[in-house]
C-alpha positions as CSV (number, residue, x, y, z in Angstrom):
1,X,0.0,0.0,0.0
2,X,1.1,3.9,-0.4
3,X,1.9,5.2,2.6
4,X,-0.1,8.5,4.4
5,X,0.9,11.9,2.9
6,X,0.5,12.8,6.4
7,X,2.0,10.1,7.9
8,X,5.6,10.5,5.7
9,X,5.4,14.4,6.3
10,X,5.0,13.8,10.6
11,X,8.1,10.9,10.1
12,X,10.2,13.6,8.3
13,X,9.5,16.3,11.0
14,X,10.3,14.3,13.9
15,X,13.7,12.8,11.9
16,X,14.6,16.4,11.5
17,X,14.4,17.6,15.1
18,X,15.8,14.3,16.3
19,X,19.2,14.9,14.3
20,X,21.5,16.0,17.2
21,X,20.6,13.0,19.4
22,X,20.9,10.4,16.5
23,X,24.6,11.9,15.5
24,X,25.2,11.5,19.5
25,X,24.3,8.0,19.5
26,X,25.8,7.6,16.5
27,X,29.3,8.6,18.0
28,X,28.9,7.1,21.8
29,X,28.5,3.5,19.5
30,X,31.6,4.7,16.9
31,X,33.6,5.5,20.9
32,X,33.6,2.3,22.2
33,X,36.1,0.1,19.8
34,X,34.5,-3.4,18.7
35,X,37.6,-4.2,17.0
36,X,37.1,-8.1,15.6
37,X,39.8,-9.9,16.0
38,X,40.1,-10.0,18.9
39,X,36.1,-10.0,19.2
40,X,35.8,-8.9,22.8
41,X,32.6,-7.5,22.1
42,X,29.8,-8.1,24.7
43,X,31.2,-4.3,26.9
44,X,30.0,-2.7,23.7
45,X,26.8,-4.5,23.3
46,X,25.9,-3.2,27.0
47,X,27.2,0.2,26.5
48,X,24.5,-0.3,22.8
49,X,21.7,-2.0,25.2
50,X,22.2,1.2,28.1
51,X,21.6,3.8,25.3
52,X,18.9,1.6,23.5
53,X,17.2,1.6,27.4
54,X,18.0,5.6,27.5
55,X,15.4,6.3,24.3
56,X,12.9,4.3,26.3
57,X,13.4,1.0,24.7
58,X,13.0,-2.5,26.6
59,X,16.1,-4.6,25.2
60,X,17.0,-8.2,25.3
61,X,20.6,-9.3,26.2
62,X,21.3,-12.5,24.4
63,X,24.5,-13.8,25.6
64,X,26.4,-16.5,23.7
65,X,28.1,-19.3,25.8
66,X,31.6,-18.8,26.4
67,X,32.1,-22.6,24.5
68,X,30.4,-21.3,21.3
69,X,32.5,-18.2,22.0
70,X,35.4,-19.9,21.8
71,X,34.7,-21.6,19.0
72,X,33.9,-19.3,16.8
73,X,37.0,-17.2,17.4
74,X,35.8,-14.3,20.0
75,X,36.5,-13.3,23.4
76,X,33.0,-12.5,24.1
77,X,29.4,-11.9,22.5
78,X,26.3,-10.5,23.2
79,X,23.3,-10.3,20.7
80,X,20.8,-7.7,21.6
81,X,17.0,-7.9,20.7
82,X,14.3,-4.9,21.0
83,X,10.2,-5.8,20.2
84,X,8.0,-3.4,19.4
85,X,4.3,-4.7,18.1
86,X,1.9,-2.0,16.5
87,X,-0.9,-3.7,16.7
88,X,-2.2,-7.5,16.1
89,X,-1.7,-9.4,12.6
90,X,1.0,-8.4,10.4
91,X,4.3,-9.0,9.5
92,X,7.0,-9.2,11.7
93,X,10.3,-7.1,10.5
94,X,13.5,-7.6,11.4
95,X,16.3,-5.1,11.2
96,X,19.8,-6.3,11.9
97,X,23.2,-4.8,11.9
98,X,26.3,-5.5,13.3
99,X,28.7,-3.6,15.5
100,X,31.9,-4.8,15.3
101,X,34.9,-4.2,13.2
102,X,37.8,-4.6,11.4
103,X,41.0,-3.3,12.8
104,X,41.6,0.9,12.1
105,X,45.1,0.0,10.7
106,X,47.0,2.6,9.9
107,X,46.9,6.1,7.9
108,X,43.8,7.9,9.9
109,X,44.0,11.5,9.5
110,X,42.1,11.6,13.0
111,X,41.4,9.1,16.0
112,X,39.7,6.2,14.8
113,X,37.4,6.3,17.4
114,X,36.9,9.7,18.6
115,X,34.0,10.4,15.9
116,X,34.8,13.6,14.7
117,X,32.7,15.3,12.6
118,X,33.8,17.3,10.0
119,X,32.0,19.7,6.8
120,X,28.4,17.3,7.9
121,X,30.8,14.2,7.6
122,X,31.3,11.8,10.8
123,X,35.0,9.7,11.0
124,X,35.7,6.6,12.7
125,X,35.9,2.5,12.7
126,X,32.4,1.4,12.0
127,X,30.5,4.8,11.1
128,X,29.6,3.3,7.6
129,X,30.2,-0.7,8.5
130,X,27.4,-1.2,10.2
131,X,27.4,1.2,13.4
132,X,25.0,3.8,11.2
133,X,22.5,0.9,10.4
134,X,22.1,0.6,14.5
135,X,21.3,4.5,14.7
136,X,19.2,4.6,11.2
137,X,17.3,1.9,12.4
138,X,16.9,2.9,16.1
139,X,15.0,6.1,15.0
140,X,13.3,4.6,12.2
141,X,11.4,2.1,15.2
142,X,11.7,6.1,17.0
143,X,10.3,7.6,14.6
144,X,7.0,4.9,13.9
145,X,6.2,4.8,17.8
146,X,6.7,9.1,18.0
147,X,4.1,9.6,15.4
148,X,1.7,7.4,16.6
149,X,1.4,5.1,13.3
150,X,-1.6,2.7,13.6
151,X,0.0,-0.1,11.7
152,X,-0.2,-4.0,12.4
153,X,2.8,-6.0,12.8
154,X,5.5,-5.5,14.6
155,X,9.4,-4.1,14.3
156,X,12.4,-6.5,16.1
157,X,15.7,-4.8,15.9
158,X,18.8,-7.5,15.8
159,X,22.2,-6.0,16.5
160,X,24.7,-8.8,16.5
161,X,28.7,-8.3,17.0
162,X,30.2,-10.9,14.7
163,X,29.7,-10.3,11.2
164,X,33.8,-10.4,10.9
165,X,33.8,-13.7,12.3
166,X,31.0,-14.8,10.5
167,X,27.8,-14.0,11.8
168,X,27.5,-17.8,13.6
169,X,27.3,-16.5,16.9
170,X,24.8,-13.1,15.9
171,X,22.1,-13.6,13.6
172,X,22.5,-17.7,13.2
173,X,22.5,-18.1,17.0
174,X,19.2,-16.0,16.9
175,X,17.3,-17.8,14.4
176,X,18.8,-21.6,15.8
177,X,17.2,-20.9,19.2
178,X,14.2,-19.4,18.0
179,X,15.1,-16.2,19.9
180,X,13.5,-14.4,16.7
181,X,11.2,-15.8,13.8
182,X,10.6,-12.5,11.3
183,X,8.8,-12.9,8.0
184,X,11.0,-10.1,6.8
185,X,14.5,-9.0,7.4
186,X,16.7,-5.7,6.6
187,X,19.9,-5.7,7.1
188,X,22.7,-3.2,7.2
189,X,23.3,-1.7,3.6
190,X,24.2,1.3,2.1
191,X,21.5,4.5,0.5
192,X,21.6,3.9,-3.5
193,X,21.1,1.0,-3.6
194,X,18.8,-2.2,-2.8
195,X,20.6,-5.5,-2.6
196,X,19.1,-8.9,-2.5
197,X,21.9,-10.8,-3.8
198,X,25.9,-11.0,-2.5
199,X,28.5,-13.5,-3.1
200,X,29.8,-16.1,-1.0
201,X,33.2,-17.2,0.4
202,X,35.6,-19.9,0.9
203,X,38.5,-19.7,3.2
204,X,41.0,-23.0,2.7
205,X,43.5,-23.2,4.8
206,X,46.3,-25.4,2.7
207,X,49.0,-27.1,5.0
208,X,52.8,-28.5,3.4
209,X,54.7,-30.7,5.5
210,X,57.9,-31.7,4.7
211,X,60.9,-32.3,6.4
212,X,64.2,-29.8,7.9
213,X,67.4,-29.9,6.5
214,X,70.7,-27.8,6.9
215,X,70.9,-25.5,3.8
216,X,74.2,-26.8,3.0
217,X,72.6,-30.5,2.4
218,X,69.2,-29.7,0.9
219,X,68.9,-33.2,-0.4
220,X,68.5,-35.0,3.2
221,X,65.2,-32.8,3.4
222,X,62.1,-32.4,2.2
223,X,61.5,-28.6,1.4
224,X,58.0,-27.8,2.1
225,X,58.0,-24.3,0.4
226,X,59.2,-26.2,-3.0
227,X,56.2,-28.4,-2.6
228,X,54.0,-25.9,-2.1
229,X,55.5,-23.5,-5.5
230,X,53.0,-25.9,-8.3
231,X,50.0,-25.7,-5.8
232,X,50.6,-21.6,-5.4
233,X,51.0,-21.7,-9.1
234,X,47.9,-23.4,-10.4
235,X,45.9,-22.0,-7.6
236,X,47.1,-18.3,-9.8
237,X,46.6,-19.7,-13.0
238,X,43.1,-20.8,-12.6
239,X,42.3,-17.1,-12.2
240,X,42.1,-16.9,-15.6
241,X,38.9,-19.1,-16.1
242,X,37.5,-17.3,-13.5
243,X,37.6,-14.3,-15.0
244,X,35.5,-15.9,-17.7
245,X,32.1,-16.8,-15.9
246,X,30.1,-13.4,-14.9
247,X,27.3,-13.5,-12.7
248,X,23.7,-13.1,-14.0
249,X,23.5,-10.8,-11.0
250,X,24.0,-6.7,-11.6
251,X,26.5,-5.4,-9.6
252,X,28.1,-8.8,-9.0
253,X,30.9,-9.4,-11.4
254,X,33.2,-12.9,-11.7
255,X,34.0,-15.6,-8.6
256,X,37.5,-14.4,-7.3
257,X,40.2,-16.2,-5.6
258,X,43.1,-14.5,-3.5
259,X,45.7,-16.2,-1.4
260,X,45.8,-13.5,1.7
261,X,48.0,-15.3,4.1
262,X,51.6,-17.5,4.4
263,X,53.4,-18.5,6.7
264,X,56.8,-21.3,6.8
265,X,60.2,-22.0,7.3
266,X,62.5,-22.1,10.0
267,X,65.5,-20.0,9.2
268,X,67.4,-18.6,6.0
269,X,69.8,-21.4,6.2
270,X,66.8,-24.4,7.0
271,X,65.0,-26.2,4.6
272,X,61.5,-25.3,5.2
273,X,59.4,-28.0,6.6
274,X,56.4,-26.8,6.8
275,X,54.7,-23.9,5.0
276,X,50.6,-23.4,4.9
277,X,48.5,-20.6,3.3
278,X,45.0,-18.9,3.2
279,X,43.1,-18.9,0.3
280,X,39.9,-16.6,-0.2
281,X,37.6,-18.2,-3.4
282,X,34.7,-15.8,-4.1
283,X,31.8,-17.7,-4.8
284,X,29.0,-15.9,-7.3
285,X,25.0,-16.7,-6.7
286,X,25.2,-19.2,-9.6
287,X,28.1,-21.5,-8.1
288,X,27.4,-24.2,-5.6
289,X,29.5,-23.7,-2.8
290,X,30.4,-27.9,-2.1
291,X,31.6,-27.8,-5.7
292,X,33.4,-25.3,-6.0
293,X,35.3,-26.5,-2.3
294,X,35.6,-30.3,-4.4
295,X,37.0,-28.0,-7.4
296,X,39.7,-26.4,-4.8
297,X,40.9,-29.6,-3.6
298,X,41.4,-31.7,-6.6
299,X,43.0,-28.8,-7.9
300,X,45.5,-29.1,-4.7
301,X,46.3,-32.7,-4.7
302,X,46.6,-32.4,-8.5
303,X,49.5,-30.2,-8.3
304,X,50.9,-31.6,-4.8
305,X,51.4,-34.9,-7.2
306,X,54.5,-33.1,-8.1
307,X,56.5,-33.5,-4.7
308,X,54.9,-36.5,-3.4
309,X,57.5,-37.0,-0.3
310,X,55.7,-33.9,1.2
311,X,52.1,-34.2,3.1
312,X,49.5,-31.8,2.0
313,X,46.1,-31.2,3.9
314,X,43.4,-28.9,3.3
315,X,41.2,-27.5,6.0
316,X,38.0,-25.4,5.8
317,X,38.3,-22.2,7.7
318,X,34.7,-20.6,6.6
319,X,32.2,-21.4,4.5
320,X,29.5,-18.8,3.9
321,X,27.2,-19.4,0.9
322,X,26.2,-16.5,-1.5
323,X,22.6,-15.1,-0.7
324,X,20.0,-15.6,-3.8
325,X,17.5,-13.5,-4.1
326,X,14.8,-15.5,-2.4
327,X,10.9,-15.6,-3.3
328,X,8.8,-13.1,-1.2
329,X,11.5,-10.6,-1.8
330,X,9.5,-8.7,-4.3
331,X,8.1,-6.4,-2.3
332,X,10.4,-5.7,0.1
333,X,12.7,-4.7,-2.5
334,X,9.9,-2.6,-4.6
335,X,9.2,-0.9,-1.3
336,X,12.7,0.2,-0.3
337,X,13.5,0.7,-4.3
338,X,10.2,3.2,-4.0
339,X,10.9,5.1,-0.8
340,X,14.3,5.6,-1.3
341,X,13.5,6.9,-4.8
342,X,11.3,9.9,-3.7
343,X,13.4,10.4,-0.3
344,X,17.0,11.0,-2.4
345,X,14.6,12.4,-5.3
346,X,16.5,9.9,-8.0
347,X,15.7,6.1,-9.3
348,X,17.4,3.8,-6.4
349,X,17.9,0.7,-8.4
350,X,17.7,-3.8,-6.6
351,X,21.9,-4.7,-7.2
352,X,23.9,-7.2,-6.0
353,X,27.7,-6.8,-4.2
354,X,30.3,-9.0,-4.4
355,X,30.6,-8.8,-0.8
356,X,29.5,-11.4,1.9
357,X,27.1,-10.3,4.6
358,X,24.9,-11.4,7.8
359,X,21.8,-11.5,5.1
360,X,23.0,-15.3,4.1
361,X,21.8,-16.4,7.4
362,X,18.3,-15.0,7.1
363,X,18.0,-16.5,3.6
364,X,19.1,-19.8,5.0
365,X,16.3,-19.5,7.5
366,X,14.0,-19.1,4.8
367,X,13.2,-14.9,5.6
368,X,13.3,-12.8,2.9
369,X,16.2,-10.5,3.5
370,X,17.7,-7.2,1.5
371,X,20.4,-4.8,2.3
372,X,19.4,-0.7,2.9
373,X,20.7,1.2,5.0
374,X,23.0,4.5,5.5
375,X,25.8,5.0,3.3
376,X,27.0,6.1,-0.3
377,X,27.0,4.3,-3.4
378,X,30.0,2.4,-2.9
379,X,32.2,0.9,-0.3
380,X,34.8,2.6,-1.7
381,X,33.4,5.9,-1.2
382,X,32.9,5.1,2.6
383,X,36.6,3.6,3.1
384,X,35.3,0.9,4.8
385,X,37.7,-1.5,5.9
386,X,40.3,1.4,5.2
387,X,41.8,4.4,7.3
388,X,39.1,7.3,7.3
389,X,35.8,5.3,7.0
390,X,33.3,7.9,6.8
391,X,29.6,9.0,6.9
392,X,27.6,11.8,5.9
393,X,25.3,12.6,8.2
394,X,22.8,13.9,5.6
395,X,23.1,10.3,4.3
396,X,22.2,8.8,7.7
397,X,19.3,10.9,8.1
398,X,17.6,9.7,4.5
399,X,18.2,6.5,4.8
400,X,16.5,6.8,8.5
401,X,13.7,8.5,6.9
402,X,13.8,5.8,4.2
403,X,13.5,2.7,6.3
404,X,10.5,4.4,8.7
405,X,8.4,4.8,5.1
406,X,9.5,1.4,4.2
407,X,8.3,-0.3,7.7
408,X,4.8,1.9,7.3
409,X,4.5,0.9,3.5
410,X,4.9,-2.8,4.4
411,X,3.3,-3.4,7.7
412,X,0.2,-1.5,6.7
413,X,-3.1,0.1,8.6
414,X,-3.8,-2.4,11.5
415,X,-7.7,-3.4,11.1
């Protein structure tokens, strides 16, 4: 349905006179580093749940046990939950982004975390990736309950604090215990676009045992980094057929593969006896992810054939599947690709990224899921992931303003 002239106008006002204390929110989240590794990240989702409680929301602390912590590479996590039904029937919506990070690095031209502003531009780790989808979606539920919308249905945020490890522990650990069952999901994204399709990964871990030797009798060995040269080298060559199969998908390009990581040897004058490597495989919508892992590793033993006195293994580090556009999308997608087109006054087009996100574990739960939230048309343009990330605030406020129509427009008049 088309929303309320009045309604849209009332959401606008209240966005507009609410700006200070969403930027403030904004930077007490950006303050608090959620840096992932090492993932110690359940402090920040308190700090997140006292605020949440400040603007007069009840919120849910999920915490995940310390084993599944473990285990999925963190110090500590906490998933946090906020319910808000309009009235009875309806859909249930789910908006979920994550708050932790990636590492600043190096090269900032101001503190990573200090959240300076700057010519109606905000600084710091996580102001783009994802900590402005927790503000844009705060006052979007803010902005709904303010103007007194008689809708049915009801809004659950999700903010989660694992997406760089995976989201296992964040939106998976929601859905597996029935903690939240949403017939529609949002999840963090940026303002030009609407995304209901991303790529998949593969991280292989690739392991070459061999054995030492003193560099002056390289025979009595078995060198582990000469083992390892024809797997590195077919690995790089089949690049070149990848390059050849492009994705059905706008905005999503060719599978990738980049070897990130190495690690070997003992000493400049040791034969190496052990090297291993890290391999990232970019899988498109189209590929299945168990063949393109079978692919991978006849590919490896293939070339290890060459140097068969050394021991290769192959170990799956993560696995997350590419996100389809799933059926029941439609109008999620037609509503966001509408309201974002009359709030930035320009067409706001459905894509795909060749990026892998939280959404996959929605989609696997069988909820309709795209990406919107605040941001600019490209990663890139953000830095995300780079020194500077960054954030205009007038982007924040449409895509705030956006999300609110979009929630109105879908949940609908309660009857």
């Amino acid at each position: 349905m088309t929303n309320d002239a009045g309604l849209n106008g009332a959401l606008a006002r209240f966005l507009e006179a609410e700006r200070e204390r969403q930027e403030a929110f904004l930077a007490a989240l950006v303050r608090v580093p959620t840096d992932n590794p090492p993932g110690d990240c359940a402090p920040a989702a308190e700090r997140a749940a006292e605020l949440l409680e400040g603007l007069g929301l009840a919120v849910e602390r999920h915490k995940v046990p310390e084993a599944e912590v473990r285990e999925g590479g963190m110090v500590s996590a906490t998933n946090l939950v906020v319910r808000h039904r309009f009235g009875p029937g309806g859909k249930v919506i789910a908006l979920n982004a994550h708050g932790d990070v990636v590492g600043p690095g190096e090269g900032w031209s101001v503190d990573p975390y200090a959240a300076v502003v700057r010519d109606g531009t905000m600084y710091g780790r996580g102001v783009a990736v994802s900590k402005s989808d927790l503000a844009s979606y705060t006052w979007a539920l803010l902005a709904l309950r303010a103007c007194g919308a008689k809708l049915a249905g009801a809004v659950e945020l999700h903010f989660t604090y694992d997406e760089e490890a995976g989201g296992t522990l964040g939106p998976a650990f929601l859905l597996r215990r029935g903690i939240t069952k949403p017939d529609l999901a949002i999840g963090a994204g940026f303002s030009y676009e609407v995304v209901t399709s991303h790529n998949g990964c593969l991280h292989l871990e690739v392991v070459v045992e061999g054995r030492s030797a003193h560099a002056a009798k390289p025979e009595t060995g078995v060198d582990a980094l000469e083992a390892a040269t024809p797997i590195l080298a077919a690995l790089y060559a089949s690049r070149a057929e990848l390059a050849k199969r492009v994705s059905g998908v706008r905005g999503i390009g060719s599978p990738q593969l980049t070897i990130g990581l190495i690690a070997g040897g003992i000493n400049t004058n040791v034969v190496p006896d052990r090297v291993s490597f890290r391999l990232d495989r970019r899988m498109i919508p189209e590929e299945i992810p168990e063949a393109v892992e079978a692919g991978l590793r006849e590919l490896v033993a293939q070339a290890a054939a060459a140097h068969p006195a050394a021991r290769v293994e192959v170990r799956r580090i993560l696995l997350a599947r590419p996100l389809a556009r799933l059926p029941g999308v439609d109008g999620l997608a037609a509503a966001l690709c509408a309201e974002a087109g009359e709030v930035l006054g320009e067409t706001v087009r459905e894509s795909g990224v060749p990026l892998y996100t939280d959404a996959r574990h929605y989609a696997e739960a069988g909820v309709p899921i795209a990406l919107y939230g605040a941001g600019p048309r490209t990663i890139e343009e953000a830095n995300s992931h780079r020194a500077d990330e960054r954030l205009k605030l007038s982007d924040l406020r449409a895509a705030t303003l956006v999300v609110a129509r979009t929630l109105a427009r879908l949940l609908g008049t309660a009857g």
